[in-house]
C-alpha positions as CSV (number, residue, x, y, z in Angstrom):
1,X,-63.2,118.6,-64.0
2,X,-60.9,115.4,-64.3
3,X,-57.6,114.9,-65.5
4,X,-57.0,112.0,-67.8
5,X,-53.7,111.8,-68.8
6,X,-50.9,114.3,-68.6
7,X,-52.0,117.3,-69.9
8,X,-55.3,116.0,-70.5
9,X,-58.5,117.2,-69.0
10,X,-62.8,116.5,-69.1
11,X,-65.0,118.5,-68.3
12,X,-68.0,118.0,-66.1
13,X,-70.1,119.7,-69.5
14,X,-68.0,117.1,-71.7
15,X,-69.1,114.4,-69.5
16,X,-72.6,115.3,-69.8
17,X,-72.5,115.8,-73.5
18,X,-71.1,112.6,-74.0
19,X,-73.9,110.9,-71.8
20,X,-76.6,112.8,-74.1
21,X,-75.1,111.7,-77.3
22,X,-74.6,107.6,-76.4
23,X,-78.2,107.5,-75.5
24,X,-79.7,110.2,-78.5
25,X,-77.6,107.1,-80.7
26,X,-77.9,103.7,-78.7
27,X,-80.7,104.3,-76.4
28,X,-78.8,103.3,-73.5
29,X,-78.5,105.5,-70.4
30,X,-74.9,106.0,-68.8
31,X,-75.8,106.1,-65.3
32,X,-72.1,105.0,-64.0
33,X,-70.5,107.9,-61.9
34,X,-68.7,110.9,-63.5
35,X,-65.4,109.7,-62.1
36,X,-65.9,106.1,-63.4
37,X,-67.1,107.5,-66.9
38,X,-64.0,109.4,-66.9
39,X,-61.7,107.0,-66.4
40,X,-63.0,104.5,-68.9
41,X,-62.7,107.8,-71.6
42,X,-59.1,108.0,-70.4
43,X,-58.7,104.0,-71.3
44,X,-60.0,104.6,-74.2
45,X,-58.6,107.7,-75.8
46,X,-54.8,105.9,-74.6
47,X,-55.8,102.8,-76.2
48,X,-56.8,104.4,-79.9
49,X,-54.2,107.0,-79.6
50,X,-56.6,109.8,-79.6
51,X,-55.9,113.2,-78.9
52,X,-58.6,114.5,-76.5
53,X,-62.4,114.1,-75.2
54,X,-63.4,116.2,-78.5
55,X,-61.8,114.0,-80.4
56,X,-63.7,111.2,-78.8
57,X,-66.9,113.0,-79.8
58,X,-66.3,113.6,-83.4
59,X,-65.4,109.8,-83.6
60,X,-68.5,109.1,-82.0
61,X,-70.9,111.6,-83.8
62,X,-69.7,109.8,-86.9
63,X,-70.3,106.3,-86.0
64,X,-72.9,105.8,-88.5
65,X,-69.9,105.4,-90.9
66,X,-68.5,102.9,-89.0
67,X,-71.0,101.1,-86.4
68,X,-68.6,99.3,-84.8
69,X,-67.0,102.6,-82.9
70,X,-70.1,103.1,-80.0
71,X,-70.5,99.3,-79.4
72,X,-66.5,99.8,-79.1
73,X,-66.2,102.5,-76.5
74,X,-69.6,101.3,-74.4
75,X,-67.5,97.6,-73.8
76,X,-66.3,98.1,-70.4
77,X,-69.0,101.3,-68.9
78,X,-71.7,99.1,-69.2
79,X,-72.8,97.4,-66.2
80,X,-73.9,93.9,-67.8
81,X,-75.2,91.3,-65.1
82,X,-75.0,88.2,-66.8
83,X,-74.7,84.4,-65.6
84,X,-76.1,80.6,-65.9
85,X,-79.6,80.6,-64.6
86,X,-79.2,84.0,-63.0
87,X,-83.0,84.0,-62.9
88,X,-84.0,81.0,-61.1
89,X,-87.6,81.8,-61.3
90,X,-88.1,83.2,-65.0
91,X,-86.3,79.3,-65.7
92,X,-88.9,77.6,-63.3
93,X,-92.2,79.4,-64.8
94,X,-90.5,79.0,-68.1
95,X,-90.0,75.2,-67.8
96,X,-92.9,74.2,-65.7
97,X,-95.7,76.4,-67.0
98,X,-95.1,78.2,-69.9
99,X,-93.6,75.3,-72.0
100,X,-96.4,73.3,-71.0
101,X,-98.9,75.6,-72.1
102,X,-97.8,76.1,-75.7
103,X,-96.9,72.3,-76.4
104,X,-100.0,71.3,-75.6
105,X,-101.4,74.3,-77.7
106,X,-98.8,74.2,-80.6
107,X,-98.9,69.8,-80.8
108,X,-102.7,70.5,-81.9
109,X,-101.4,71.9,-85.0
110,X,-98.9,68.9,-86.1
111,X,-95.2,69.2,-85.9
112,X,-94.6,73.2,-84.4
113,X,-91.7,75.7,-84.2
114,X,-90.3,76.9,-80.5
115,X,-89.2,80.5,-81.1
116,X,-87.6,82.2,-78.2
117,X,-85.4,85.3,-78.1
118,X,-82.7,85.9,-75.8
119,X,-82.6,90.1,-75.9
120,X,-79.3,91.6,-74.1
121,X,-78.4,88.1,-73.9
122,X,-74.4,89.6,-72.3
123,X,-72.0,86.8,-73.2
124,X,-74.3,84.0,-73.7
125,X,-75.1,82.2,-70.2
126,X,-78.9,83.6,-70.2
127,X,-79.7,81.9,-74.3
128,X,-77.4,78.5,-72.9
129,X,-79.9,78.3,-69.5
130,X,-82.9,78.9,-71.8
131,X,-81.7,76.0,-74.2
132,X,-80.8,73.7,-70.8
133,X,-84.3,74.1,-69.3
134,X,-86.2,72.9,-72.3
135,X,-84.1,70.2,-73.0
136,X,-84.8,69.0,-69.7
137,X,-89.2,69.8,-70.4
138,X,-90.2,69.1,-73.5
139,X,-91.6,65.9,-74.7
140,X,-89.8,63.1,-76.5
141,X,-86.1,64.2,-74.9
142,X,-83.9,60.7,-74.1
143,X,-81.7,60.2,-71.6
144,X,-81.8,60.6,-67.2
145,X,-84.7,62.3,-65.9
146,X,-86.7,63.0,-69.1
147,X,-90.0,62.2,-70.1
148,X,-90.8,60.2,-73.1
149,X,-93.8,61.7,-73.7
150,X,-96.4,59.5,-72.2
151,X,-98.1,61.9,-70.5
152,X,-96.3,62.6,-67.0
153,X,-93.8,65.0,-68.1
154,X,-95.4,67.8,-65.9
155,X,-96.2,65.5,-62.6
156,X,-92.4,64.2,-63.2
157,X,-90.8,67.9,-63.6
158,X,-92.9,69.2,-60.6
159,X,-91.2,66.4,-58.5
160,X,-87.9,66.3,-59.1
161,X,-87.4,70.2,-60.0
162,X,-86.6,72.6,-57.0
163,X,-85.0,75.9,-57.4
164,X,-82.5,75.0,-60.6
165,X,-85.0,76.9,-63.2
166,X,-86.8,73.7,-64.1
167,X,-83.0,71.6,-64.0
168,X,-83.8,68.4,-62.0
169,X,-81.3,67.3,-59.5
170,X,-80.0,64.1,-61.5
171,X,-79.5,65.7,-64.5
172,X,-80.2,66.6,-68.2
173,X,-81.0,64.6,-70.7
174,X,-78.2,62.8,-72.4
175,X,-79.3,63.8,-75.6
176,X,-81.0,67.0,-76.8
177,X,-80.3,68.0,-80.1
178,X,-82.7,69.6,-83.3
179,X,-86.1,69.4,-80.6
180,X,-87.8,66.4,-80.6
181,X,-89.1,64.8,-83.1
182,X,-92.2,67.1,-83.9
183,X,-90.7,70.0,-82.1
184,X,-88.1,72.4,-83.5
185,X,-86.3,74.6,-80.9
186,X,-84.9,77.9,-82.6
187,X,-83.2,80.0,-79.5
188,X,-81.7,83.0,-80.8
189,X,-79.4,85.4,-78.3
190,X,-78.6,88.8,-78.8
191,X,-77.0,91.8,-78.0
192,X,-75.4,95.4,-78.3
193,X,-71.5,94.7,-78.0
194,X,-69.8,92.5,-80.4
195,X,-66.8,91.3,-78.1
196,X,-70.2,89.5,-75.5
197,X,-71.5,87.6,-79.4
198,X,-68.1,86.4,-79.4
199,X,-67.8,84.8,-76.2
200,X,-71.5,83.8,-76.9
201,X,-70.7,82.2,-80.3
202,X,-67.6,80.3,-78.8
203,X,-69.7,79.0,-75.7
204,X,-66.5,78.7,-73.4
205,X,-66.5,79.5,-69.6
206,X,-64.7,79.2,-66.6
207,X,-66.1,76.2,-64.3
208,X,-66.4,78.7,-61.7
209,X,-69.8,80.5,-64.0
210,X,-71.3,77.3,-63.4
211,X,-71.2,76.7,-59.6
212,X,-74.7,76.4,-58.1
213,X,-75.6,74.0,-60.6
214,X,-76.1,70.7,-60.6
215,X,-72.9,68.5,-61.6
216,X,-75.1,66.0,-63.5
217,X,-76.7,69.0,-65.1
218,X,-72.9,70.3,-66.1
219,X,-72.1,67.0,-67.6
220,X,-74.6,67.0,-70.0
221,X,-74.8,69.9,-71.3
222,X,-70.7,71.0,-71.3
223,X,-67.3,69.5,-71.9
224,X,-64.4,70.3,-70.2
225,X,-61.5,71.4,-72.4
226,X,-58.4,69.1,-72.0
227,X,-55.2,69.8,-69.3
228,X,-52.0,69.9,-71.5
229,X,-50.7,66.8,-69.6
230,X,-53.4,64.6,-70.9
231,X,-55.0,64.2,-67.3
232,X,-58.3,65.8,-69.0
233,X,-61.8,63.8,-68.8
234,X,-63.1,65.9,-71.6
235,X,-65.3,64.5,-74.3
236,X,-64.3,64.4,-78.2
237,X,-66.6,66.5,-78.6
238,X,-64.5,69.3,-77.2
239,X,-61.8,69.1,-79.9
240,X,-64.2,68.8,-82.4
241,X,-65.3,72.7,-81.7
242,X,-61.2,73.4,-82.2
243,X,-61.2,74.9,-78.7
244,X,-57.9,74.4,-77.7
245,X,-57.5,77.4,-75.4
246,X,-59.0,77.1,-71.4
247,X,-57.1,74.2,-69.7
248,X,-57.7,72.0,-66.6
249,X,-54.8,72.1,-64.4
250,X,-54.4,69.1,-62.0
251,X,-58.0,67.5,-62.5
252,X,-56.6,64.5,-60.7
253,X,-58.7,61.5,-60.8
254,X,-62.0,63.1,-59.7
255,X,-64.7,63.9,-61.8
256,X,-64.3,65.5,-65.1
257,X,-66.6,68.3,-63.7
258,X,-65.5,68.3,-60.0
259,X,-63.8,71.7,-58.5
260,X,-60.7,71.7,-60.5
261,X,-59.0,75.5,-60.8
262,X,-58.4,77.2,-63.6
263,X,-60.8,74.3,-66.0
264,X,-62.8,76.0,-68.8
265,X,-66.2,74.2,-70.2
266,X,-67.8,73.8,-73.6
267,X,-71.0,73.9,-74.3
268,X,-72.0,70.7,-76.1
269,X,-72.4,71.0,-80.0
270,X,-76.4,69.1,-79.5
271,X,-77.3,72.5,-76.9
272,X,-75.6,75.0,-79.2
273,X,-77.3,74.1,-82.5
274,X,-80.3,75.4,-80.6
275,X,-78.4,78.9,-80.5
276,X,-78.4,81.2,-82.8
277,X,-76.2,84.5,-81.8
278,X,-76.3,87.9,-83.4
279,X,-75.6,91.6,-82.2
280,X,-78.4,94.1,-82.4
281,X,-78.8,97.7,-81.0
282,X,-82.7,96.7,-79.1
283,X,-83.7,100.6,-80.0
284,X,-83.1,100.2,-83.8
285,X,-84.0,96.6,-83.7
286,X,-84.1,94.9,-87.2
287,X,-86.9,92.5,-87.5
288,X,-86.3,88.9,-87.1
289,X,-89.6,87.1,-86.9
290,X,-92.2,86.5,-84.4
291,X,-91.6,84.8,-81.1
292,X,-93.1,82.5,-78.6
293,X,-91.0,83.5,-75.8
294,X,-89.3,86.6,-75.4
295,X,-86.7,87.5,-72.6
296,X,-85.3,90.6,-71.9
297,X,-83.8,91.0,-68.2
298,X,-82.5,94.0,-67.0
299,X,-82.5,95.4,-70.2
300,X,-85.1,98.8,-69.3
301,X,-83.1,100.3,-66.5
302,X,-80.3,101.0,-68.9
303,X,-83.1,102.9,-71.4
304,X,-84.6,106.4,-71.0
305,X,-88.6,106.2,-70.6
306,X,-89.5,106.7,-74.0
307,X,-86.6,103.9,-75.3
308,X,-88.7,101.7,-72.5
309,X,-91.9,102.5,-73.8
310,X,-91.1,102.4,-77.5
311,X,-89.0,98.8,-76.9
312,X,-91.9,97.5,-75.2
313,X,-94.4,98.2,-77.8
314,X,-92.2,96.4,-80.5
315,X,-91.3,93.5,-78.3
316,X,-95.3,92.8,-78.1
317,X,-95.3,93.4,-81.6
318,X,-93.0,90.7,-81.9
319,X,-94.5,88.0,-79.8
320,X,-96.9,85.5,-81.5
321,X,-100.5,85.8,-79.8
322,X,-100.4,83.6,-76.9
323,X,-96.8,84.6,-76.4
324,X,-94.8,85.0,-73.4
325,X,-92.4,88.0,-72.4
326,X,-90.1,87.9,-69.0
327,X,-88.7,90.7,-67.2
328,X,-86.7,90.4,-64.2
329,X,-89.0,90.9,-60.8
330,X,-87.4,94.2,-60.0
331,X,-88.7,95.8,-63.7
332,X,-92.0,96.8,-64.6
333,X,-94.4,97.4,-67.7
334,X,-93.7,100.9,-68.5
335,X,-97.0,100.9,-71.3
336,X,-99.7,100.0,-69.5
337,X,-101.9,100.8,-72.7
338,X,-100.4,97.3,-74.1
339,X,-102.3,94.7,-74.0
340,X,-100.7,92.1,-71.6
341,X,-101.6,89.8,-68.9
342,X,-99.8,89.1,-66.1
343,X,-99.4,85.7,-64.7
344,X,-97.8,84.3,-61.6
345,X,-96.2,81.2,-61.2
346,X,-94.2,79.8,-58.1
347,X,-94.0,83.5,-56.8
348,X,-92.6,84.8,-60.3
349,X,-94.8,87.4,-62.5
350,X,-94.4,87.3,-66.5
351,X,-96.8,88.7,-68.8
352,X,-99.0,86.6,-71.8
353,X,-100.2,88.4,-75.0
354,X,-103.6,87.3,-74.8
355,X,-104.0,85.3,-78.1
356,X,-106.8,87.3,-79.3
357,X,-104.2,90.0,-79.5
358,X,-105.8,93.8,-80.3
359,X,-105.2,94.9,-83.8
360,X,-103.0,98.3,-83.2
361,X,-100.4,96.1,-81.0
362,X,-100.8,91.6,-82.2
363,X,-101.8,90.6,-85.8
C-alpha cells in the first residue's frame, strides 16, 4: 500500500493493474519501482484534480476517445535515454560503411532518395546526430572537411574520423541543406510522447547536451540564441526560427560556442529541413513508407516479448531490401526466423535485409 495524498491511498493490486493496462494499450512495459510508479500517479492525479487511482483508470481505459491522455500520464515514468551521438558506434558504421554502401548502390540508378527513420527518437538529439553524420559523408557536400565527390570521400572520412560517429575533428560542412545535388536526404524522427516532438520540432538545447563534440562540429550545425545585452555571437539565422527564449549570459568575447552557462543552441534551418518529426505509438505503427535505414535504440527493453517480436517483424517489413536496421549493442534480435544479416563494423553489430529479401517478410 502507498499513500498519495491525504486521505489518499494505492494499492499494490492497483499498481499492478495499472502496469497491465499501459502495456495491453501502448505496448510499453512499466518496469520503474512500485514506489516510483506511485509517486508519479500521485503527481498526476494532483495535477488534473482527480479524485482517486480509480479515477485514473477509467480516464485511462477510455483513452481511445481522447489519445492524448496515456502519452500524457507516461511523460515523466518513462525512462528515456536520449542525447547527441549517444551511440558513437551506430554513427561511425552509419557514416563510414553503411552510407557508403548504398550511394554507391543507389547512384547506379540516377538521382536516389535517402530514407532513414529515427524510431523513439526522445526529444530529437538521436534524428539531429543522424542528419550531422551524413552531412559530413555523402558526396557533393561544400564546405571544411567534405568531399567533393572525386572519389576519396571514404579514404578522407577514414582519416580524419575517430570516435565522433563519423564527425571529423575540424568540422562539418558549412553547407548541407536538401542532399546533394542527386541525393535527397528525408530523416524522419519519431516518437510516443507529444511534449519530446515538441522539443524535437523546436530543435533548442542547452550547450551543455552538446559537450563531447567537436566545437567546429557545433558551429556548423547550431546557432546560439542571443544574450539579452547584445553580447551574443549568434547567427541570423537564429531569429529567423523566432526563438527568442534560451539566452547566453556573459559569453564575453570567446567563441560564440565556447563554455558559456546557461547558452541554448539552435539547430540550423539547412540540418532541420532534413527532419521530419511526428509522434507514433511503435506497436500500432501507421505506415509511412519504406526505409533505407532504420534506427531504433533502446526501444525493446521497454516492450513485452511479443510487442519485440511483433515490432521487429514490421520494422523489416519496412526496410527497403538492402536496408539497414540499428539496435543498441546491449539489444538483441528477438525473431530469429527474420531474415537478417548481421554485419560488424569497427567493433559495432547492425543487421542488413539481404536485398533478395524472402517473400513472407521483404517485397
Amino acid at each position: 500500500m502507498h499513500r498519495l495524498m491525504a486521505g489518499v491511498t494505492i494499492l499494490e493490486h492497483e499498481l499492478s493493474e495499472l502496469r497491465l493496462l499501459v502495456e495491453r494499450q501502448t505496448g510499453i512495459l512499466l518496469d520503474c519501482p512500485n514506489s516510483a510508479l506511485a509517486a508519479h500517479v500521485a503527481d498526476y492525479l494532483e495535477t488534473h484534480e482527480l479524485e482517486s487511482p480509480a479515477a485514473l483508470m477509467t480516464r485511462l481505459r477510455a483513452s481511445d476517445q481522447d489519445p492524448s491522455v496515456l502519452p500524457a500520464f507516461l511523460d515523466g515514468v518513462l525512462n528515456a535515454n536520449t542525447g547527441f551521438f549517444r551511440h558513437p558506434g551506430a554513427m561511425n558504421a552509419l557514416a563510414r560503411q553503411v552510407i557508403p554502401q548504398l550511394y554507391a548502390r543507389k547512384s547506379e540508378d540516377g538521382p536516389s532518395t535517402l530514407r532513414i527513420w529515427s524510431a523513439g527518437c526522445g526529444t530529437g538529439e538521436e534524428a539531429y546526430s543522424i542528419a550531422m553524420a551524413l552531412c559530413e559523408t555523402l558526396p557533393g557536400s561544400n564546405g571544411n572537411g567534405s568531399s567533393n565527390g572525386n572519389g576519396n570521400k571514404e579514404a578522407k572520412a577514414k582519416n580524419a574520423t575517430g570516435r565522433n560517429g563519423g564527425i571529423v575533428e575540424n568540422g562539418l560542412p558549412a553547407s548541407c541543406g536538401h542532399g546533394t545535388k542527386d541525393w535527397s536526404v528525408h530523416i524522419i524522427g519519431s516518437d510516443l510522447l507529444p511534449s519530446a516532438i515538441e522539443v524535437a520540432e523546436r530543435g533548442l538545447y542547452p550547450q551543455s547536451a552538446l559537450t563531447g563534440l567537436p566545437p567546429a562540429a557545433i558551429r556548423a550545425s547550431f546557432s546560439k540564441i542571443g544574450s539579452p545585452n547584445g553580447n551574443s555571437n549568434g547567427s541570423q539565422e537564429s531569429s529567423q526560427n523566432g526563438a527568442t527564449n534560451g539566452s547566453s549570459n556573459g559569453a564575453g568575447n570567446g567563441s560564440a560556442y565556447g563554455s558559456s552557462n546557461g547558452a541554448h543552441l539552435l539547430v540550423k534551418p539547412r540540418l532541420r529541413s532534413l527532419v521530419t518529426f511526428n509522434t507514433m505509438n511503435l506497436t500500432k505503427p501507421v505506415y509511412i513508407g519504406r526505409f533505407d535505414c532504420i534506427f531504433c535504440m533502446d526501444v525493446l527493453p521497454h516492450l513485452s516479448r511479443a510487442q519485440r517480436t511483433a515490432l521487429m517483424e514490421r520494422l523489416h517489413l519496412y526496410l527497403e531490401p538492402g536496408g539497414y536496421l540499428f539496435l543498441s549493442q546491449t539489444e538483441k534480435l528477438c525473431a530469429p526466423n527474420l531474415n537478417f544479416r548481421s554485419e560488424t563494423f569497427d567493433g559495432y553489430t547492425f543487421h542488413r535485409k539481404p536485398l533478395a529479401a524472402s517473400a513472407a517478410y521483404g517485397r
